[in-house]
N, C-alpha and C positions, 0 to 999 in steps of 0.2 A: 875790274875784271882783268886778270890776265892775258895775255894774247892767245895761249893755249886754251884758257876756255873758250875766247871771242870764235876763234877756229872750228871748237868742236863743234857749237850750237850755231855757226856757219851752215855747217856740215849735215850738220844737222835740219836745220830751214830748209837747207838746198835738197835734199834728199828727199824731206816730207813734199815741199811742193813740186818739183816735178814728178812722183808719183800719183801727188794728189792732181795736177793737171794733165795728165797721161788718162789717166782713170777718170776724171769728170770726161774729156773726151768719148774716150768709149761709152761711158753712159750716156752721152748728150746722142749719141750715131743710132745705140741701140734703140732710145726714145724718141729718135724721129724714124725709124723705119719704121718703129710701129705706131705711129701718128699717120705714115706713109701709107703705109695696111690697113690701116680701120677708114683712109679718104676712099681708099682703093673699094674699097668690101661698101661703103656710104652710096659709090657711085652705080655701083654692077648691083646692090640689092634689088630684090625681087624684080630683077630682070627676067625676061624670056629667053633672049636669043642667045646663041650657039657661043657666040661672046662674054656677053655679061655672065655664061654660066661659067664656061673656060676661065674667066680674072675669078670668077668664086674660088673654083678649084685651086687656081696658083695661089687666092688668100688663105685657104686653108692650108696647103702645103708652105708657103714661106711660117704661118704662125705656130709651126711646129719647127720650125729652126730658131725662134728668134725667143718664142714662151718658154724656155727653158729654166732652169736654175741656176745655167751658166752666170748671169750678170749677177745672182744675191750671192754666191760662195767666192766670187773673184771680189764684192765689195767687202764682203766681212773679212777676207785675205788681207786685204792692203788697207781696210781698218785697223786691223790689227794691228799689222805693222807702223803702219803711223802711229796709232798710242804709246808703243813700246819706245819710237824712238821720240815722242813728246814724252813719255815720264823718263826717259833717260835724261830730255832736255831742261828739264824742268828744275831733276835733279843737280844738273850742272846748276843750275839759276838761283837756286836754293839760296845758297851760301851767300848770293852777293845782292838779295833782293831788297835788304836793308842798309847797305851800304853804295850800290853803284843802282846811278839813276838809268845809266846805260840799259842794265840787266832787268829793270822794268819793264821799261820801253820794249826790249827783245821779247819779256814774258808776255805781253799786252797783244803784239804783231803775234804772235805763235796762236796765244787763246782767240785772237779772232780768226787768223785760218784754219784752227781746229775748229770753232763755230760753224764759221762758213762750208765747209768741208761737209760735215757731220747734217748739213740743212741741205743742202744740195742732193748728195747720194740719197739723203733721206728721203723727197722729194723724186727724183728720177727715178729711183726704183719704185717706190709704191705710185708712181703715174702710168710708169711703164707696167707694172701687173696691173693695173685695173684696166689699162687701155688692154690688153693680151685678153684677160680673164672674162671682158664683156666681148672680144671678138671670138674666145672659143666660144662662148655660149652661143653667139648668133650664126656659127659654122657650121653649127653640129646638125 
């Protein structure tokens, strides 16, 4: 491999994973606030008092900031973008996957953070809607 491509698919690594670790972040925050909301709402259920009705109330007001569609249209956002710049990298890869053991190696580290990546989001989002989707139903 050239140094010019070593650079690009650098650049490329580096670019995918701190977006992809930016982004697992904010899904890891969103999926424990509402892990947070459903102990909250667990704890104040069919309560009486003047309390437990009040934390009701805030659980339903916080799961209409948090149940949105904010977090699937910002994962399929920077999905995107990470495939775009893994088939770019790929493309770099192309060329030297049968002659430089390097360029394996870099394609092998790349497809398992795109696995991992792709299990995760996958994961956090559909925990995070079923955890949201059984607490509207128990708000209503």
């Amino acid at each position: 491999m050239t140094s010019q491509s070593i650079a690009t698919i650098g650049t490329f690594l580096t670019l995918t994973s701190l977006l992809g670790t930016f982004f697992y972040i904010q899904l890891t925050t969103w999926l424990r606030d509402l892990i947070t909301l459903n102990s909250k709402y667990e704890l104040n259920a069919g309560g009486t008092t003047a309390d437990e009705n009040k934390a009701l109330l805030e659980c339903k007001y916080t799961l209409r900031g948090l149940y949105t569609e904010l977090p699937l249209i910002s994962s399929f956002a920077i999905t995107i973008f990470i495939a775009v710049v893994a088939i770019l990298a790929f493309g770099v890869l192309s060329g030297y996957l049968t002659t430089d053991p390097l360029a394996v190696r870099i394609a092998i580290a790349f497809g398992v953070f795109l696995a991992i990546y792709l299990l995760l989001v996958s994961y956090l989002l559909v925990r995070g809607y079923v955890i949201g989707a059984r607490l509207g139903r128990r708000l209503i």
